[in-house]
Each structure stands twice: as structure tokens, then as C-alpha cells.
N, C-alpha and C positions, 0 to 999 in steps of 0.2 A: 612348551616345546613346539609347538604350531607355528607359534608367529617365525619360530628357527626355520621352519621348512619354507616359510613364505617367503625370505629371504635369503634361501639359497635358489629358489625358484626365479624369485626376480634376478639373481647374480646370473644363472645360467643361462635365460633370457636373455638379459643385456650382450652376454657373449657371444649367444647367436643371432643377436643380430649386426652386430660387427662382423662376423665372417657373413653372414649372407650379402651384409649392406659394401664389404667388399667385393666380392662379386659380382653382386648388382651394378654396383658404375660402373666396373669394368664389362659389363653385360649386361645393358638397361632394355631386355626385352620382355615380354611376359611370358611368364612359364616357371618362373623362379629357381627351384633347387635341378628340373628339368635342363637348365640353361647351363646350371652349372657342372652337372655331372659329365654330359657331354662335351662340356671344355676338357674336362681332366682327367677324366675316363676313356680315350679313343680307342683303345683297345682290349680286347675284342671287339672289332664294327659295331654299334647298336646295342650291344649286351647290355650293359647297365641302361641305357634309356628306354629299355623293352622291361627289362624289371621295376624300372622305376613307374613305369606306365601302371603296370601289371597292381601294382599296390594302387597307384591313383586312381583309375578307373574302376577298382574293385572294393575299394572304402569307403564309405560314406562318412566320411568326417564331423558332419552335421547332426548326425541321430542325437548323439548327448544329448545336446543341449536342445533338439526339438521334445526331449523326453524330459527335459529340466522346466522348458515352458509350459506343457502340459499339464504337469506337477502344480505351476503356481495359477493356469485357470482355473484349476479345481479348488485349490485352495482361497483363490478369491470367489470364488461364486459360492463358498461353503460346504464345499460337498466335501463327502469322504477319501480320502486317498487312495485311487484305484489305478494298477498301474494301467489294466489294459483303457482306460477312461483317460490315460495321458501317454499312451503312443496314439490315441486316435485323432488328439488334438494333437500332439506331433505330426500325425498325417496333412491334418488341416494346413497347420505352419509352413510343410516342406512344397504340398501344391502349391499353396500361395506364394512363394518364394520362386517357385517355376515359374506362373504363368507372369507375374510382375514383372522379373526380369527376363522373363523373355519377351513379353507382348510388349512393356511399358518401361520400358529400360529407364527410362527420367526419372518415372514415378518411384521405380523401384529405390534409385540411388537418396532421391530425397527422403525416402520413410527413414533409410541407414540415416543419413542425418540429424532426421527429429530424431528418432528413436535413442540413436548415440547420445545426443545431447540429453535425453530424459535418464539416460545407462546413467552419464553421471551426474545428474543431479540427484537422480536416489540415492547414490554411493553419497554423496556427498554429504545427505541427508542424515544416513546411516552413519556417517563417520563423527561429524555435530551433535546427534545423539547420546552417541557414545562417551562425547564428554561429558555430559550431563548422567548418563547412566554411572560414569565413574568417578560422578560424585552423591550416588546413592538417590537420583530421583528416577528412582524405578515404580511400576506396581508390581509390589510385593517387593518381598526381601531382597536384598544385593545378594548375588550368587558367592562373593569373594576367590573368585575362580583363580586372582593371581596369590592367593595368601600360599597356596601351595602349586606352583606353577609346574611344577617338572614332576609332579605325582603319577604313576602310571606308566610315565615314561620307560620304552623299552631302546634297547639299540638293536636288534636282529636286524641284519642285512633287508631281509623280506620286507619289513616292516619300514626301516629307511628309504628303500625304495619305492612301498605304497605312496607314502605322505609326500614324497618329493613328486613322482606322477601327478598325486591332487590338486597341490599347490603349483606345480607348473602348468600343467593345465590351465593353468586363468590368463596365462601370459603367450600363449602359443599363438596366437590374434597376431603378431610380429610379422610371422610370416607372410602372412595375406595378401601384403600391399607390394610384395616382392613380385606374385603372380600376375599384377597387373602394370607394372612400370612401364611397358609401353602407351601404356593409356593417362599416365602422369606427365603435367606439365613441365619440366626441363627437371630429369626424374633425377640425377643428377645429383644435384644441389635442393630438393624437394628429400628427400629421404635422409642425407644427413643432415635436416636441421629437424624435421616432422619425426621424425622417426626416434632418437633419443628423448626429445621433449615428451613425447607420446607414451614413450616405455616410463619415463620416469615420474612422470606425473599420475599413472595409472598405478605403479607401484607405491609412491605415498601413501595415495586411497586405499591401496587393498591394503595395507600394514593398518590402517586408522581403520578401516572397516573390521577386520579381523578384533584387532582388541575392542573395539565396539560392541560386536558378538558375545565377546567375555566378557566384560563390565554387565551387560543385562541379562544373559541367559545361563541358568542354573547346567554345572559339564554333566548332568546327567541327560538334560532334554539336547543337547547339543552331539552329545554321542550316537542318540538315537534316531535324531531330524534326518537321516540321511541327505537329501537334497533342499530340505524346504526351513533352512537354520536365518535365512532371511524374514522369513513371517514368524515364526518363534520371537524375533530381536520385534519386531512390531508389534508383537501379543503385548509383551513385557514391559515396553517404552510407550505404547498408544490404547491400547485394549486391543479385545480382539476384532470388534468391529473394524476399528480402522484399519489393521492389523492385514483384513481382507482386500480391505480398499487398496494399499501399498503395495498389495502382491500382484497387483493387475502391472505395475509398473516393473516388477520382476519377471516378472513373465516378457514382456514388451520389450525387455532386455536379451531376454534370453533367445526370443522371435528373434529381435534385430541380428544376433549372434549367427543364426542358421542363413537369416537372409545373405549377411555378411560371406560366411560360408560358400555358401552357392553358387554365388554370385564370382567368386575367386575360383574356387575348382571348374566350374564351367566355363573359363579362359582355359585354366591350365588342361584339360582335356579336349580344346580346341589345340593347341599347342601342342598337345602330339599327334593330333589329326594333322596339322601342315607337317610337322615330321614327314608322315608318310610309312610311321613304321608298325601300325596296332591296327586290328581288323578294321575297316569299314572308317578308313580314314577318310576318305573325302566326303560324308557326312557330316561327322566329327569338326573338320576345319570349316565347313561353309557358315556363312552369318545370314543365311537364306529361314525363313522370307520375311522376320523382322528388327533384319541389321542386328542380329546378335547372336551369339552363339546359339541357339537353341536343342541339338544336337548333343552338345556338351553339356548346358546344366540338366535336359533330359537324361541322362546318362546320369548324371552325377544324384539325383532326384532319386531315381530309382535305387540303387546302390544304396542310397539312405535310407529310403523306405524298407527294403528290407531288412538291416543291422538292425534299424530299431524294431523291425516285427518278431525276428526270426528267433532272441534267445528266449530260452525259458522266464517264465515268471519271478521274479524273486532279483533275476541277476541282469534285469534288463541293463541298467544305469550303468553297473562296472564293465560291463562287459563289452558296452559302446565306445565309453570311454577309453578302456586300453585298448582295445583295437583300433581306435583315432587314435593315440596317442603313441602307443610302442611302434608302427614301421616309422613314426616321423622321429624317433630317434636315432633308427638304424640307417635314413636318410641323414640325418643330422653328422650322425658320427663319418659318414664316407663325404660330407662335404669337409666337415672338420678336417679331416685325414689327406686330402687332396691340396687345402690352402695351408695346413703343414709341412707340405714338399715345397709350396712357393717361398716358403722362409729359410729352407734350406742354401748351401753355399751355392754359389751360382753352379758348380761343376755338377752339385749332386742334384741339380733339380729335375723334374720333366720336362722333357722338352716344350712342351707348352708355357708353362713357367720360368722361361729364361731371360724373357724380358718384360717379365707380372708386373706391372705400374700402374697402377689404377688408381682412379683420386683418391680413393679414402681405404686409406690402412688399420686391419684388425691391432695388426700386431701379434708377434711371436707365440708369448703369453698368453694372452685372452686363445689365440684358436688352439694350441697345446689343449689349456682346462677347457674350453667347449668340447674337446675330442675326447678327452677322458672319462669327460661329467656324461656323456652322450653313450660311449662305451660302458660306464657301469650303468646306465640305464638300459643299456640291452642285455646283458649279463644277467642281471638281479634279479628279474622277476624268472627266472628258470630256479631259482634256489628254494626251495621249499619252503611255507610255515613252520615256524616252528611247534604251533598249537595248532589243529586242527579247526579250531576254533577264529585262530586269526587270518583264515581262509581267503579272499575275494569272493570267491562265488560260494551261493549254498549248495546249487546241484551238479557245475561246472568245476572241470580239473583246474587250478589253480593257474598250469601253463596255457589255458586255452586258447590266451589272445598272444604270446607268443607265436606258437606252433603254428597257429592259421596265418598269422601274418609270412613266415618262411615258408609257409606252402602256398602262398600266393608270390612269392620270390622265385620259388622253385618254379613254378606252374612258366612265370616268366622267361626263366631259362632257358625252360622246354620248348617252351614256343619261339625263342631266339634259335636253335638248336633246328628246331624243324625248319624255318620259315628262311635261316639265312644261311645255313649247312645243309640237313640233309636233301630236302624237296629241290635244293639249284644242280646239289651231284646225282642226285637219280632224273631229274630234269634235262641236264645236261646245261646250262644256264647259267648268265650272270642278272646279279639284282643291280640295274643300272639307275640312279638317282637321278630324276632329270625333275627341274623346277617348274611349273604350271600358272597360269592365271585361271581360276575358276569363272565360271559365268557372272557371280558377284562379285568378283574382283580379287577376292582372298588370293593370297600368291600362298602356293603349298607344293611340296614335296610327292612325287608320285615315283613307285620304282617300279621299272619296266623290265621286261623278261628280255635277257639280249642272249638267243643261241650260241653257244659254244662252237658250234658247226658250222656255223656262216661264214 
């Protein structure tokens, strides 16, 4: 039933990236879903791009998977599995990640490269394997994990909803390159051809890696691996020494993921620094003093550092992951929901969307099920376990990463609320937008107190 969830994982994927990648041409700037909310959201002034802020700058996206790399240094150097022993090498991963792309922006982009190209030649490894695993040249026994393939299988909503979060999770990567389109050579025509190739190629692998998995590794050590079901499939197919050696390239993987990361949200929080609309924007937008955001991935650095510090022992892993994961559906589905109204009949559309003609069309269909697929992924995880037992977390409420994420929407509000409502009427004031050139040249948004009284 797994390989089910990986293919609806990749279906839903694909889908959003056709509505973002419409968007994006018609809005080839950086900043991504930022770019686009504010297309179609104009009203209330600012309100959606002040919440949208509000989650961005308050997430650290990156912790997972600095908490997944950690995982596979330990297990290539031999040691025992200690969570706080891989947030510290998470810490390592997430400095590193700052001072690279801040100090050595070159250097930084080419590690992404090797490192990408080594991401999949391991997959690749592991998927070749696999054939060979399923044709019983294992050490030790073949597990026969597909003789009963849908064993255990449950349908509870809760449950449907975990496994599709897991599995999508590996494909959310889509996004990324949306963040940086201004920085893409004629972004354009670069994004529909890279950008399908890319999704579709990566989802092969993970289908071939997946059964791979199952051909070598017995479903009871695969239940329990929590994060480390990659050196398990290399105990099994190489021994365990080598086993160790393969996991340094898992790990290398998982590094390159955070660098990737980083590297993306520290544009996109430069990008609401030229807004002009979140505390302490003109830090935020400047690329002072080593041509590059530095402001921004500091910011985004930090944020990381603490999601992965702050939960309890036990629930570090889930508990990063849905809260990277859950507001980017709730962002998802209000992008969904907006390029819904552009396929609407020309009378019933928004006004913004009266004359939507962008190179590349989602199509009707495709953003419909992105919107729906998006909406019961914000829905679902509020519905309870139905065994206590098939819980997320062992010491955390079940909604936890819901609930914080709308209290970081809310928080948003509020501060839309004070900053663009109440403090101008007791001020007596308008919030007047006027454009700027910074000392470095960044062109940004600054808004100025213009009295009422004048």
C-alpha cells in the first residue's frame, strides 16, 4: 500500500507544479507563492502577504531533513542513534549552509550540484539493487514483503493523511526553483521544459527505490527504521560495513537538501524585505556586504535552528516535518483556489484574472484536484487517531503542528490589524508606498507615515 501513497504523492506534485509553473510565467520573479498571492489576493491591502510572511519567516523548513542528515553521520561513523547527537550535527549542516551561501555564493551553488548529482547516483544505486534484491540475491533470507502486500492496511482518514504528508514530502523540492526565477536564465521557457523532466524523472526513482526497499528489507525492521530504512536496504544488499560507507552519501543527500533549502528561503525572505511590509525590512532586502542575501538566510538559519532544537525528545523528526509541511498546504490550497477563479467564465472572474494569459496553462482539472488534494490535507490531520497508539507524536497532542501553524496565521493578522488599521487611526496617518534604491543598489519598497492633517 505504500508504493499507493507514492503515487499519489507524485500525482499531487505534478499538479502543483502546473499551477505554480502557471503563475510563475505569468510572474517570473522571486518570491514564488509570495508573488502569487499578492496577484490575487488585493484585498484586504497586505493581509494575505503579511500572513504569508508570518509562516515564512517563522518556519524553518530545513530542520527535517538537517535532522535526517545527522541521523545518517552517526550511522556511517558507527555510533549508536542518539537523537540529540543528530540535531547537533544538524546544527553543524544548517551553519554551514549560512556561512557558504552567504560568504561563497559560487561555492555554495556548486556543492548543490555535486552533491545533486551524487543524490542520484545513490538512488540510482539503490533502485539497480533492487533488482537484484528481487531476484533473491540478498544476505539472508528475501523478506517476501509483496507475497502479502496490502497486510495491515488500514483506511482511517488519520492514517491516509499521515502516509500521503510522508510520501509527499520527498517531492515538495518543486517548489524551490519558483523562489528563485529571477535569478533563472530566460525563466520562462527554462521551467516548462526543466521542471516536468525533473519531477518526472525523480518520481521513477523514488517508485524503483521504494520497491527496492521491499525486495531487501524484512516489513518488520522497515516499520521500525524510522528515518534510517536506507542503511537497513545497504546492511542487507552489502553487509554492514559498507552499509556505513553508503550512508555518508545519504547523509550528503540530505546536507545538499537543507543547503538547497536555505538557499531558497533566504531569497524568499529578502522578497518580503523589498515588499516593505515585515519588521526590519530593509535589512531583510539588502545583499550588503557579500552580494547576497545574508539577512535573509540568517533569519531563515535561525528559525531552523530552533524547530529542530525546541521539540521534545522522541518527536523531534514528526514534528519538523509537519510543521514544514502543513502551512505549505494551506499556502497551496489558497494558491489552488485563486487560479480556480481564472478558469472561471470571463464575467465571474476577478478582476485580476480577466485577461489571465500566461504561456503555460495548468488547466481547469489539474488546479480543481490540486485544490481539493491541498484542502483535505489541511482538514485531516485535525481528525483524531483512531488508536492512541497510531498517534504522531509520543508526548505531543496530535494537532500540534496544525494549531501552531494557525497561530502563526493568526499572529500574522494581528499584526496586519495593528501595523495597517489600528496604529494609522490612532496616529492619525496614511501608510504611503514609495519605491527606493538602497546604498547596494536593491530597489525595495519603503512605507512612509504621510499625516492626515497636512
Amino acid at each position: 500500500m505504500s508504493l499507493v501513497y507514492w503515487v499519489v504523492g507524485a500525482i499531487i506534485a505534478g499538479a502543483g507544479f502546473a499551477v505554480y509553473a502557471e503563475f510563475a510565467t505569468a510572474i517570473p520573479r522571486n518570491g514564488g507563492e509570495l508573488n502569487y498571492l499578492q496577484h490575487a489576493y488585493r484585498k484586504p491591502k497586505y493581509l494575505v502577504s503579511i500572513m504569508y510572511g508570518a509562516q515564512a519567516l517563522l518556519l524553518g523548513q530545513a530542520a527535517g531533513n538537517a535532522y535526517t542528515a545527522g541521523r545518517y553521520f552517526i550511522r556511517a561513523g558507527g555510533g549508536l542513534s542518539n537523537e540529540w547527537g543528530s540535531r547537533g550535527i544538524g546544527v553543524v549542516v544548517i551553519v554551514s549552509a549560512l556561512v557558504i551561501h552567504s560568504a561563497f555564493l559560487k561555492w555554495g551553488l556548486r556543492f548543490l550540484n555535486i552533491v545533486g548529482t551524487f543524490k542520484i547516483a545513490i538512488l540510482l544505486l539503490i533502485a539497480f539493487a533492487g533488482f537484484a534484491a528481487l531476484g533473491g540475491h540478498t544476505i539472508g533470507p528475501a523478506p517476501h514483503n509483496f507475497a502479502n502486500a496490502f497486510e495491515g492496511t488500514r483506511g482511517d482518514i488519520f492514517g491516509v493523511s499521515a502516509c500521503i504528508y510522508n510520501a509527499g514530502w520527498s517531492y515538495v523540492g518543486y517548489s524551490n526553483a519558483f523562489y528563485a526565477m529571477g535569478e533563472i536564465r530566460n525563466p520562462r521557457r527554462t521551467i516548462k521544459i526543466a521542471g516536468p523532466l525533473a519531477l518526472g524523472t525523480i518520481t521513477v526513482i523514488y517508485m524503483l527505490v521504494q520497491i527496492a526497499y521491499f525486495a531487501a528489507v524484512p516489513r518488520e525492521e522497515i516499520l521500525g527504521s524510522e528515518q534510517i530504512i536506507a542503511a537497513l536496504f545497504f546492511k542487507h544488499m552489502f553487509g554492514e560495513s559498507s552499509a556505513r560507507a553508503l550512508s555518508v552519501f545519504v547523509a550528503l543527500s540530505a546536507t545538499a537538501n537543507v543547503f538547497s533549502v536555505i538557499f531558497a528561503q533566504g531569497r524568499l525572505n529578502q522578497a518580503l524585505g523589498r515588499e516593505g511590509i515585515v519588521p526590519f525590512s530593509k535589512i531583510l532586502a539588502s545583499n550588503r556586504p557579500f552580494k547576497s542575501p545574508l539577512a535573509g538566510l540568517s533569519w531563515h538559519s535561525m528559525m531552523t535552528l530552533i524547530i529542530l532544537l525546541a521539540p521534545p525528545a522522541g518527536d523531534a523528526y514528526n514534528f519538523v516535518l509537519n510543521l514544514s509541511s502543513y502551512p505549505l498546504n494551506i499556502v497551496n490550497a489558497a494558491v489552488g483556489i485563486a487560479l480556480v477563479t481564472a478558469y472561471l467564465p470571463v464575467k465571474l472572474r476577478p478582476e485580476w484574472a480577466r485577461d489571465w494569459s500566461p504561456p503555460f496553462r495548468a488547466s481547469s482539472p489539474v488546479a480543481v484536484f490540486f485544490t481539493l488534494a491541498s484542502l483535505f490535507l489541511v482538514i485531516t490531520p485535525w481528525i483524531p487517531p483512531k488508536k492512541a497508539a497510531d498517534a504522531v507524536y509520543e508526548h505531543m497532542w496530535y494537532g500540534m503542528a496544525p494549531a501552531v501553524t494557525f497561530g502563526i496565521f493568526a499572529g500574522g493578522a494581528l499584526y496586519w490589524l495593528c501595523w495597517a488599521k489600528v496604529l494609522p487611526h490612532v496616529g492619525q496617518y496614511a501608510l504611503v508606498p514609495t519605491t527606493v534604491e538602497m546604498q547596494d543598489g536593491t530597489i525595495a519598497t519603503v512605507f512612509k507615515k504621510e499625516s492626515l492633517h497636512s
